[in-house]
C-alpha positions in Angstrom: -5.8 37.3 -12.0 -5.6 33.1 -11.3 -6.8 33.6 -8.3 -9.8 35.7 -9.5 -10.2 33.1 -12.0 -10.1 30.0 -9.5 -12.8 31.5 -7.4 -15.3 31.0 -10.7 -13.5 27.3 -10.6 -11.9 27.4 -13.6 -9.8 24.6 -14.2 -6.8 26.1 -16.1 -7.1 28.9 -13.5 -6.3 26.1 -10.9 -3.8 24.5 -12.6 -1.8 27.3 -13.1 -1.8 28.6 -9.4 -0.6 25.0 -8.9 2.1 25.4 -11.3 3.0 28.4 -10.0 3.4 27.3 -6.8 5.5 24.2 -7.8 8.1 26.3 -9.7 8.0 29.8 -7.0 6.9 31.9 -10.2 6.5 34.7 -8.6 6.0 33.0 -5.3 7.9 31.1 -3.0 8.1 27.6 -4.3 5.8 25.5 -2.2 4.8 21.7 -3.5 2.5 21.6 -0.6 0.2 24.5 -2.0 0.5 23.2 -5.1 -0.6 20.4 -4.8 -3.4 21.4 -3.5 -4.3 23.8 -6.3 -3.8 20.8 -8.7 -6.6 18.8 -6.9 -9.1 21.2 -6.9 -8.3 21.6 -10.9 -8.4 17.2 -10.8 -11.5 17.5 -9.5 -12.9 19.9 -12.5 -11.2 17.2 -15.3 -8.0 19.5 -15.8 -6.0 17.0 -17.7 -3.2 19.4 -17.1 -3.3 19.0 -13.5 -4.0 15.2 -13.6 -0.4 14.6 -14.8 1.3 16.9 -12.6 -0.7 15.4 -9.8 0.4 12.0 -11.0 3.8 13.4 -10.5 3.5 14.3 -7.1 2.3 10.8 -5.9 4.7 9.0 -8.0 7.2 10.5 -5.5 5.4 11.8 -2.8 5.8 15.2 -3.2 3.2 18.1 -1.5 2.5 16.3 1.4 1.1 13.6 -0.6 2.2 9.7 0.1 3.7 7.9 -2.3 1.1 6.2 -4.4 1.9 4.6 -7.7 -1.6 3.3 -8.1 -2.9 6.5 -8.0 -0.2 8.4 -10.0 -0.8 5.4 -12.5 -5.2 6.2 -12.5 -4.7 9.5 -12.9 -1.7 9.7 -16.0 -4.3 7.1 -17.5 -7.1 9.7 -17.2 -5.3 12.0 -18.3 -3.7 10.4 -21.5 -6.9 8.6 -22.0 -8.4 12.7 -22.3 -5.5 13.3 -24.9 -3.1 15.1 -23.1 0.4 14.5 -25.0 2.7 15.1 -22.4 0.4 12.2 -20.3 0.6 10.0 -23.1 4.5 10.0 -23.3 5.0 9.7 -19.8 2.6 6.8 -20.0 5.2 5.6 -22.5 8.0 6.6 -19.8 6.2 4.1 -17.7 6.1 1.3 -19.7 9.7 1.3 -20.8 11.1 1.7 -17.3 8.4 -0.6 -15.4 8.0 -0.4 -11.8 7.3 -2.3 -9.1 3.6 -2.0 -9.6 3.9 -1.5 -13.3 5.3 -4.0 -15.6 7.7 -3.0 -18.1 5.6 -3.6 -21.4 7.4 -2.4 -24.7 4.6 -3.3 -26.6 2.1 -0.6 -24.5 5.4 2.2 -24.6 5.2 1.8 -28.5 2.0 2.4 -28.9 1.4 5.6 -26.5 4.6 6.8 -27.5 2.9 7.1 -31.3 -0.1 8.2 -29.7 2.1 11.2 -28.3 3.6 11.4 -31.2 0.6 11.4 -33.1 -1.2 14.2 -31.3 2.0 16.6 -31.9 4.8 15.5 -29.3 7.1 15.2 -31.7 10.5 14.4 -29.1 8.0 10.9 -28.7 8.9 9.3 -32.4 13.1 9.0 -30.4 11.4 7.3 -27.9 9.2 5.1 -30.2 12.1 4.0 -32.3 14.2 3.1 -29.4 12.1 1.2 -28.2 10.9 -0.2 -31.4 14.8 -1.7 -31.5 14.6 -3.9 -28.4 11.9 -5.9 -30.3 11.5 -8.3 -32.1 9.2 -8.2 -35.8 6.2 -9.8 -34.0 6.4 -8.0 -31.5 6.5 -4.8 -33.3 3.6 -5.6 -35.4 1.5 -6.0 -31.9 2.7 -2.9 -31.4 1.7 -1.2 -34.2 -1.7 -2.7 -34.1 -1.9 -1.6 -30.6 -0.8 1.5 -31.3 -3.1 1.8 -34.6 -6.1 1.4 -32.3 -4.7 3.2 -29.5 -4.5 6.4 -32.1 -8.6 5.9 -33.1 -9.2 6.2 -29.2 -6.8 8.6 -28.2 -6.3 11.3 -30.8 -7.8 14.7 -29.7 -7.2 17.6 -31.7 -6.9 20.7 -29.1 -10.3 22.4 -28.5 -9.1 25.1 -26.3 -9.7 23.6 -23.0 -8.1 21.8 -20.4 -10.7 19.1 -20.0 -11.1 17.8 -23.6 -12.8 15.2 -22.3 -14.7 13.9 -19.6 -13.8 10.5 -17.5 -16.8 9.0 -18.4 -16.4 9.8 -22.3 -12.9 8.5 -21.7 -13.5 5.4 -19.6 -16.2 4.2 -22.0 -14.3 4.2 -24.7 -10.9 2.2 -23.3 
């Protein structure tokens, strides 16, 4: 049936062969196939797919190189398109830092609310965690930043897998 799907390049179609492949639903697990299956979805806007992809390169996973920059450009897009589970790994990000990556409580705050906001509830823990290794001025950046992220960021579910497009989403950042 996915496969039938994928052929008329549906994205959530692709998406889901990739994640069946990543997890051997059905299938022998194989990160290498899936990966490949999450690009072509990338390639259609699959916000989905954007942040498992993002996955992969953080660790180099499917025969893909390690390459935070990327993994970092495409959990962006894919927050940026509304995708909670983006937005609070975005928020992962910025509390832990990497190399690449500065750890930024200020920018975990405020897309941890955004997850939050958009229905990932488990996102408020993270939020006041990190809200408590701030101080008040701090926090009130935050909350500003968070505030506007919110306005930018907030996508009700329409359905889809590609809520928005990265040209909608880029102009508005």
């Amino acid at each position: 049936m996915f496969v039938l799907a994928s052929e008329k390049k549906n994205p959530v179609a692709l998406y889901n062969l990739g994640y069946i492949y990543n997890y051997g639903l059905g299938v022998p697990k194989n990160e290498n196939e899936a990966a490949i299956w999450y690009r072509k979805a990338v390639d259609l806007g699959s916000m989905s797919a954007k942040n498992s992809l993002a996955l992969f390169y953080s660790r180099g996973a499917g025969n893909l190189p390690v390459d935070r920059k990327k993994a970092f450009e495409l959990l962006i897009s894919s927050a940026c398109q509304g995708y909670v589970i983006a937005q609070n790994n975005l928020g992962i990000l910025y509390t832990d830092g990497t190399e690449e990556l500065k750890k930024d409580p200020q920018q975990a705050y405020a897309w941890f609310s955004v997850a939050f906001y958009n229905g990932f509830e488990k996102a408020d823990i993270s939020r006041k965690k990190i809200e408590n290794e701030m101080d008040s001025a701090q926090i009130e950046k935050a909350k500003v930043l968070a505030s506007e992220y919110i306005r930018k960021y907030y996508f009700p579910p329409n359905g889809t897998d590609t809520n928005r497009s990265n040209t909608q989403c880029f102009q508005s950042q």
